[in-house]
N, C-alpha and C positions, 0 to 999 in steps of 0.2 A: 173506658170505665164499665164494670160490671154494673146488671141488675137485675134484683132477683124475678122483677116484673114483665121481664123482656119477653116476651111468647117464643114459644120453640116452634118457630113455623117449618114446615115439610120442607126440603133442598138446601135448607140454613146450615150452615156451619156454625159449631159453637164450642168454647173452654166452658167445661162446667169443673164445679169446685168448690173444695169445702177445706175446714180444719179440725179439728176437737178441740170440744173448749176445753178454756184454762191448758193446764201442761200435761193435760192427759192422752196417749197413745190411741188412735183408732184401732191398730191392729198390734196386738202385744204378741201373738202366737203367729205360725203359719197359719195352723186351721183357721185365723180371723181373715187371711188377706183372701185364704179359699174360698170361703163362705161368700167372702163381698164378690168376686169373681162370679162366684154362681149365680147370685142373684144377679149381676151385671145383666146376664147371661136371660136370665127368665124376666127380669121386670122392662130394660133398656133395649136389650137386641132387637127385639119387635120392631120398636118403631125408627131406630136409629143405625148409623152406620158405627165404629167404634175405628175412628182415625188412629188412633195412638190413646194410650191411658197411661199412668203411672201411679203405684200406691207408696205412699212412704207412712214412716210407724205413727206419723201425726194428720195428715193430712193427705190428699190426692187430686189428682186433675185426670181429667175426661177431655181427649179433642172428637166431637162428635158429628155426623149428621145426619140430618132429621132425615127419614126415607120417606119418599115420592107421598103424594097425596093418596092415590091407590093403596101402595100398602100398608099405610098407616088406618086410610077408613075402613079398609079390609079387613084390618086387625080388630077393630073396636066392635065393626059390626058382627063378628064372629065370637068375638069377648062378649059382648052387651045383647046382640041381638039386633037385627038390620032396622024392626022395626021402631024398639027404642033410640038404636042410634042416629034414625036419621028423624023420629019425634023431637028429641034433642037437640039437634042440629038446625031445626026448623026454627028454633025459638031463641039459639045463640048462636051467633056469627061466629065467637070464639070460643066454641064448643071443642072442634079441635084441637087445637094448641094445648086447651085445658087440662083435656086429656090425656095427652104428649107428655105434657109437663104433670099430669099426677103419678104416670107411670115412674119419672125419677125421684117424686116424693114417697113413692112405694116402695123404692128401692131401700133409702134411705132411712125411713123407718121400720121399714123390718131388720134392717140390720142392725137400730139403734138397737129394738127389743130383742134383739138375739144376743146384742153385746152387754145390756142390763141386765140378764136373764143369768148368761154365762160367767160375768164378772160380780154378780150379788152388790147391782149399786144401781141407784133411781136418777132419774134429772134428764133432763137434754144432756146429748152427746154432743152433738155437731156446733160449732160456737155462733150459727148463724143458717137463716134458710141457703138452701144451696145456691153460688152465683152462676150467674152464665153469661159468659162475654162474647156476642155474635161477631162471627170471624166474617169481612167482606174482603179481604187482600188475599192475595195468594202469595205472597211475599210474608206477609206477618203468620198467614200460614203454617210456611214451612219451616221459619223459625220456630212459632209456638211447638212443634211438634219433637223438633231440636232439645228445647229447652225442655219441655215436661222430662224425656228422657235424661238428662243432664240430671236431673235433680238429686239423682243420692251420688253422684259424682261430687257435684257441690258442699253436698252434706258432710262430706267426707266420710263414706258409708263402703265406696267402692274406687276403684280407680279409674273402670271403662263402664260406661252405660251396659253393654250389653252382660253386664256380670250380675245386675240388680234381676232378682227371679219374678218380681212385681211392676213390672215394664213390659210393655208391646217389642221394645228394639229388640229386642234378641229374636223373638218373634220374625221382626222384618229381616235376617242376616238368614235363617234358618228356610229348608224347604219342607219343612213339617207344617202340617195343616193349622192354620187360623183363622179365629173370626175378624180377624184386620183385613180388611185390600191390600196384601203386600204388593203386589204388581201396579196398581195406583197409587198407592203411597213414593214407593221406589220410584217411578215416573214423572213426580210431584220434581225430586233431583235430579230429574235424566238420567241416572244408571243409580246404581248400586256404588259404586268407589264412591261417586260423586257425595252420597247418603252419609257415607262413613266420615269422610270430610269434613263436610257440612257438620255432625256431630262430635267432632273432633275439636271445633269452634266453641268455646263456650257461647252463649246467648244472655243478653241480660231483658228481662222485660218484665215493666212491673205488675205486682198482681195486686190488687187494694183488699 
């Protein structure tokens, strides 16, 4: 079960996720899925690793992990100032996480006002604070990572995962540079055949 209260602690693994509310598109254009990419890229990257992600035109999932204590306080104290950050820090135990976790609320509203701004329409977007379901299995793992990519398979959107241009998979099959751990991800399956397989599989797992 997701919560949106769950703290994003440092070496956690995590499904983060959302929808748009009512039956409205997150991303109606390419330049939308561009933009949330970028941002991904400037608000997430810092403090997280980017396991797999996938955007569909409604909704999206994130398999994430939080990076090391080091680079996470390294980042804030260089963002904030070491000696605010660690003032801060003195006074809340979950200072940290806090912060971890405003970085993807950063994300998430700017892209709201970008997408308000650019579509000429006011309100919440997203149909709910973002969830996030802490991964402890390496087994539901490497399903979750299966299944995100599945998704516009399912949707009946595409026929093979690796044809969706808003997916990590294609990514992981390719030796063009990314900000995935292809070489850890792919070792998660023991080779590469094994990967393709394994997503070959459909996965069913529910998401609330």
């Amino acid at each position: 079960m997701s919560n949106p209260q769950t703290p994003l602690r440092p070496e956690n693994c995590f499904h983060v996720y959302n929808h748009a509310v009512g039956h409205e598109n997150l991303f109606p254009a390419d330049k939308d899925y561009a933009y949330f990419l970028k941002k991904i890229i400037q608000h997430v990257v810092p403090v997280s690793d980017i396991l797999s992600f996938c955007l569909m035109p409604n909704h999206f999932h994130l398999v994430i992990r939080i990076k090391n204590p080091d680079e996470t306080e390294n980042f804030f104290r260089l963002k904030t100032g070491t000696e605010k950050y660690e003032s801060q820090k003195s006074k809340n135990e979950n200072y940290l996480e806090q912060q971890i976790s405003k970085c993807y609320s950063n994300l998430f509203n700017t892209y709201a006002k970008y997408y308000n701004f650019h579509y000429n329409r006011t309100g919440t977007l997203f149909k709910r604070t973002f969830r996030r379901k802490k991964i402890d299995d390496l087994g539901y793992l490497k399903r979750l990572i299966c299944y995100v990519h599945q998704n516009p398979v399912v949707a009946g959107f595409i026929d093979k995962p690796e044809l969706w241009r808003y997916s990590s998979y294609a990514a992981l099959l390719s030796s063009m540079p990314t900000l995935i751990p292809r070489e850890e991800i792919i070792g998660l399956f023991e080779d590469l055949e094994n990967l393709k397989f394994c997503h070959a599989r459909l996965e069913e797992i529910k998401i609330d």
